[in-house]
MARZA-824965 format. One record per residue (C-alpha): residue in one letter; x, y negated, z. Coordinates in steps of 0.001 Angstrom, whole numbers, plus 500000, padded with zeros to 6 digits. Each point is the difference from the previous one (the first is absolute). Layout:
% residues N
AXYZ ...
% end
This chain:
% residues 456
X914809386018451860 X497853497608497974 X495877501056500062 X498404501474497047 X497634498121497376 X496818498780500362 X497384502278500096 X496487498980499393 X497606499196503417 X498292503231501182 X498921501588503629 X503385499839501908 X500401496371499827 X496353499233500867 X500348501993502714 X503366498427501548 X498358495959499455 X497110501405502353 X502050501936502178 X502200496560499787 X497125497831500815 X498304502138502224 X503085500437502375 X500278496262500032 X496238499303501083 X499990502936502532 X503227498772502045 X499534496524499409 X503106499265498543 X499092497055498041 X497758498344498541 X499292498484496605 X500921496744500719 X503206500508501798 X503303499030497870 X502425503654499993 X503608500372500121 X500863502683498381 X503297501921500739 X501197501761496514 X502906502003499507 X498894501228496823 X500065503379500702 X496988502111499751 X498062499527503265 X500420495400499142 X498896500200496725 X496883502159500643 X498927497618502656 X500936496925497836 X497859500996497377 X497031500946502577 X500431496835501041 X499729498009496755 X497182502607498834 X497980498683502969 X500272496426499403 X501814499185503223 X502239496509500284 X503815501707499837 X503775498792500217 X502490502993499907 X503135500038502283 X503321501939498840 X503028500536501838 X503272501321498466 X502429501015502621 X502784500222497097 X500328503769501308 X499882501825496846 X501934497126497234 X498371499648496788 X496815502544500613 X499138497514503378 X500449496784497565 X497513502247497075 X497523500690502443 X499746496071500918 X499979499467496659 X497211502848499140 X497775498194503030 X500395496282498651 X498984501224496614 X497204501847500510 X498920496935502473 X500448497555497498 X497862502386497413 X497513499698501963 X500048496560501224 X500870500239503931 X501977498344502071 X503304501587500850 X502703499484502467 X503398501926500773 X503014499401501933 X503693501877500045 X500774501224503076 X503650500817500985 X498392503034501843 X503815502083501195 X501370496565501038 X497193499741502398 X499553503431501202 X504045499763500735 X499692497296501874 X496900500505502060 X500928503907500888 X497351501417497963 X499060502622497334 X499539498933496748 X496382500941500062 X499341497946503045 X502030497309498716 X497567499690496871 X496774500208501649 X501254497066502268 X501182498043497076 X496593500575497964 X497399499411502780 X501735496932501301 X499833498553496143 X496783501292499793 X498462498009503264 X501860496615498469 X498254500768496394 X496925500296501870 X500665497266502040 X500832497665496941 X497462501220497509 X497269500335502095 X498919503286499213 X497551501648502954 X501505503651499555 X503293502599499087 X499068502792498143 X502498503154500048 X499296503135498118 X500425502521502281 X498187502977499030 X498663503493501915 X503169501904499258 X502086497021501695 X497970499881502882 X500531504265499660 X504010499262500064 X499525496984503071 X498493503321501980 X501961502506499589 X503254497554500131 X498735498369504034 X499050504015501172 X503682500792498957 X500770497495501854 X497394500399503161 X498072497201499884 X496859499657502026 X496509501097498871 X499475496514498291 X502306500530497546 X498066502927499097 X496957498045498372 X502359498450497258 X500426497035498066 X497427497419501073 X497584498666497500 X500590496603501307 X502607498190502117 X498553496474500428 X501362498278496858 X501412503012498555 X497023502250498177 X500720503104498304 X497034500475497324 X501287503142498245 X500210502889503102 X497065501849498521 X502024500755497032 X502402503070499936 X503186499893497731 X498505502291497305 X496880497674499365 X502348496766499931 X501632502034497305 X496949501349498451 X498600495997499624 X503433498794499076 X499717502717496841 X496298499235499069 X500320496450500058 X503389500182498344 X501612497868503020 X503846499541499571 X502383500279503223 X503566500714500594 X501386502671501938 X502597499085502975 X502809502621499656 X500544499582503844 X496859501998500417 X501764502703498678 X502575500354502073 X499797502158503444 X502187498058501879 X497346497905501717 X497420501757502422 X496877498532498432 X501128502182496665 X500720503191501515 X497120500222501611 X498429499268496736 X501843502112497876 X501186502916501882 X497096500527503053 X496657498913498347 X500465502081496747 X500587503251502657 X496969498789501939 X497709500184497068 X501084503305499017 X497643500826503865 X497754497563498835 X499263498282496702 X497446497667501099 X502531498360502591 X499497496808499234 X496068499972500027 X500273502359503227 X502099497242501608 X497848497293498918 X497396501765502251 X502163500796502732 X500487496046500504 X496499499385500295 X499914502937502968 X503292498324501757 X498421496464499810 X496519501271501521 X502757501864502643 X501793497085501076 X496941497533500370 X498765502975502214 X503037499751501984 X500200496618499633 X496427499497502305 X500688502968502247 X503484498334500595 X497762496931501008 X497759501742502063 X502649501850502041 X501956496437500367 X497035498560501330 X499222502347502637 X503855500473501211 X501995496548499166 X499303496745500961 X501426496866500206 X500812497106502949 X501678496762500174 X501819501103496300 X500996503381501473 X498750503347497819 X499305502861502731 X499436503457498920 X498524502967502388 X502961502206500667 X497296502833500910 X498155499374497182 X503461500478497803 X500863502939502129 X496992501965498768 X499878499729496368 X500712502005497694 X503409498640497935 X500544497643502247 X502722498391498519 X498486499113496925 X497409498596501355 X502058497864501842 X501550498828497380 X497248498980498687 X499445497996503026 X502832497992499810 X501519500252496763 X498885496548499606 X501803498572502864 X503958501785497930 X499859503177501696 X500819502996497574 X498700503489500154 X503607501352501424 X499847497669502916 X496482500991500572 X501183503926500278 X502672498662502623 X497177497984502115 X497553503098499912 X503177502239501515 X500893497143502531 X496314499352500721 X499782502561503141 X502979499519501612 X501721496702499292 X497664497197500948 X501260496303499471 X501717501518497132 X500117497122497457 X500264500062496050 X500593496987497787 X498697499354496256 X500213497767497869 X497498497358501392 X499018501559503434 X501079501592503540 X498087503655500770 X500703500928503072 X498542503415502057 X497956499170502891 X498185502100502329 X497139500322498791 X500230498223496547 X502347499103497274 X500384496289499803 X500712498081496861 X501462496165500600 X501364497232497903 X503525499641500828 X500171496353498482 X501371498973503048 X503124502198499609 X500238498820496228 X499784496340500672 X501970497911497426 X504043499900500653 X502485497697499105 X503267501186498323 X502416497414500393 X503498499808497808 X501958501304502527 X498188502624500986 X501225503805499571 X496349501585500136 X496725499382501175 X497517502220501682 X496331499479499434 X497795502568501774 X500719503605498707 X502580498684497301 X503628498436499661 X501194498331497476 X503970499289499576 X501365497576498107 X503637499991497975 X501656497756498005 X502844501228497170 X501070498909497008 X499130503848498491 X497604499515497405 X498784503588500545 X496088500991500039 X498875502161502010 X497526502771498533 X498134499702503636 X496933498907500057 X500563499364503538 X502974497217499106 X500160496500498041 X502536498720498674 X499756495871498971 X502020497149498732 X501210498829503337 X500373496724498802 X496063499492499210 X499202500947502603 X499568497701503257 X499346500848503676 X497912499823502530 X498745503314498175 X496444500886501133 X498509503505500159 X496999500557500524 X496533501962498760 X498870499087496607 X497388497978499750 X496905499244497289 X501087497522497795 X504076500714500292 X501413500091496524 X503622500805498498 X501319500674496909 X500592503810499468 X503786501127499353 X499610500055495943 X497188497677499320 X500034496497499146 X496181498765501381 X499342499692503478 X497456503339501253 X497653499863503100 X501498502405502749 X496615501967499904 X499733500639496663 X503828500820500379 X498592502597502438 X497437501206497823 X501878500742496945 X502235502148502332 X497143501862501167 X500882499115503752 X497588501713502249 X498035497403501721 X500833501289503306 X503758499925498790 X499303496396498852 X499061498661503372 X503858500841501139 X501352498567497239 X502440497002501092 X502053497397497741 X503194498021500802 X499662496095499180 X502310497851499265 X499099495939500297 X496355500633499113 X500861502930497090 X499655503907500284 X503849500902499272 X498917503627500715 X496992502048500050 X501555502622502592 X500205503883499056 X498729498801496686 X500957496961497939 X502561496934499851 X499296496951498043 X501775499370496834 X501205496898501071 X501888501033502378 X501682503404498079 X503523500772499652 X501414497937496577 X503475500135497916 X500213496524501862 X499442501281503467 X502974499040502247 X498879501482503601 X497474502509500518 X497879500524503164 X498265503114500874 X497089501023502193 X499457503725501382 X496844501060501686 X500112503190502451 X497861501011502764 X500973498555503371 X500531502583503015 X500930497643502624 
% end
């Protein structure tokens, strides 16, 4: 669907500029100065904040990805965007991504697949244009969706308090805006957009939740969306509340020595949800909240009891739980050509070699060009400044913002561990082989690493 004709200026679209501007200035998102990537689609939501944007004078460049999901409507809609860009004289940049190529390859959904694709070509834009911000036009009734999807799914109380309105580089300037006013300032201002027929379509969570479980939810209340933008100013009050008692209680009951964590079993004992508080504790060091039920259940009769996460060693003492680096344990090891497997702490890793040009859907399993790749084979933990190229991409990416665009936990990230092969990462383990090193029409011998917990 194409937006209707131009109307002449009246209330509505003084009122969103100022609501535009006055987001902006109250969360600090930018400033006047700053040079803005803009992230357009050309749907609804990207064109509204484009011309916000350009209304308020701001120094622009527009990003556009076509995933070449949809045929001819994805190559319209990049056309649509570098039109209306070069109307209106700003800069605009696009790339083709073969997005179900990538998502086969890597083991992901298609949806995941495309926001890796688009943030890591978004960080090089950045990177090479030198614009200070990204600018995505997630609305109220996305963050609304982003809710309601994570409580289906039982995320923690963070999740709760929505899409952020900033995520160090990334700002989102248009979450005071609701669907219906986009629309209403799209119509007075006649503002053209397309409509992406995926969005239709109920096959993907995201749109039955927005088609089929908001409508119903209206029908109780019709102001839902102002209601909720409410509600998220109670939850974010909530958690900073819990945020400082959470620090209070810590400082009274844990403490640390020589780089061990030690919490107050008694203290533990007697509160009241126990287990979440622990995890709350310790979810930093890789502990989840289902290992934290088990340790509250073993806590009274199972000392020396020990539980490993992804970075640390917990184990139940007498009289307190004690948290400890197990670097020792997860010291570097060598895996030598000959070699069958390898253990390295909690963790094996085998090693085959065929001439069966099979991938594995496992994340868990990596499959490479044998003949790339050369031994001594290191692994070890990843460290700042490691780099690979990602299985699908052509430019070299930093491991940590690898880690970012994943959305790896940073407790999760600190147990993250690579295989290296003669000074490259060949394999970022449980998540990511280089594309150097993949499986080609002109492989002749294939070898293939499988990680699995080590009992002993």
């Amino acid at each position: 669907m194409l937006g209707t004709t131009k109307l002449v200026q009246g209330r509505v679209s003084w009122s969103m500029l100022e609501q535009f501007l006055n987001h902006i200035e109250r969360n600090r998102l930018c400033s006047p100065t700053d040079r803005i990537l803009l992230a357009v689609s050309g749907g609804l939501d990207s064109m509204v904040m484009l011309n916000l944007f350009k209304r308020a004078n701001y120094s622009i460049g527009v990003a556009h990805c076509n995933f070449q999901l949809r045929g001819n409507e994805a190559d319209e809609d990049e056309r649509f965007v570098r039109d209306a860009c070069s109307a209106a004289g700003i800069p605009f940049f696009s790339k083709r991504f073969t997005t179900r190529e990538y998502a086969q390859a890597n083991r992901l959904s298609i949806q995941t697949a495309a926001r890796e694709l688009r943030y890591a070509w978004f960080q090089e834009l950045m990177s090479n244009e030198q614009f200070n911000f990204l600018a995505t036009a997630h609305h109220v009734n996305d963050s609304l969706e982003t809710v309601l999807l994570k409580w289906i799914h039982g995320s923690s109380l963070e999740s709760f308090a929505g899409i952020p309105v900033s995520n160090k580089k990334i700002i989102r300037p248009m979450l005071f805006a609701t669907r219906a006013l986009l629309a209403d300032h799209a119509t007075e201002k006649g503002i053209m957009w397309r409509n992406d027929s995926s969005n239709d379509s109920d096959d993907y969570q995201r749109n039955f939740i927005r088609h089929q479980v908001i409508p119903r939810l209206k029908e109780i209340n019709p102001a839902l969306e102002s209601t909720f933008l409410h509600g998220l100013k109670k939850i974010t009050g909530e958690l900073e509340f819990l945020r400082t008692q959470l620090e209070q209680w810590k400082a009274e009951h844990v403490h640390q020595k020589a780089g061990q964590v030690f919490i107050d079993k008694a203290a533990l004992l007697n509160a009241t949800f126990s287990d979440s508080l622990l995890w709350r504790v310790v979810r930093e060091f890789g502990f989840n909240i289902d290992q934290c039920h088990d340790m509250m259940q073993a806590m009274q009769s199972q000392s020396g009891k020990k539980f490993i996460g992804t970075s640390h060693l917990l184990t139940l003492d007498r009289e307190h739980i004690i948290i400890s680096p197990y670097d020792d344990a997860y010291e570097a090891v060598t895996i030598r050509e000959k070699n069958e497997s390898v253990v390295r702490g909690a963790w094996e890793i085998s090693i085959e070699r065929t001439k069966s040009k099979e991938i594995s859907t496992s994340s868990i399993v990596a499959s490479l060009d044998a003949d790339k790749v050369k031994f001594p084979i290191t692994w070890r933990y990843w460290q700042p400044g490691d780099s690979f190229y990602p299985l699908g991409m052509e430019n070299r990416k930093k491991l940590s913002d690898f880690l970012i665009d994943r959305k790896i936990p940073l407790a999760d990230k600190n147990g993250i561990s690579v295989l290296e092969s003669d000074g490259e990462i060949i394999w970022v383990v449980g998540h990511r082989i280089d594309n150097r090193y993949k499986i080609t029409p002109e492989t002749k011998s294939v070898v293939t690493f499988s990680v699995l917990p080590y009992f002993g």
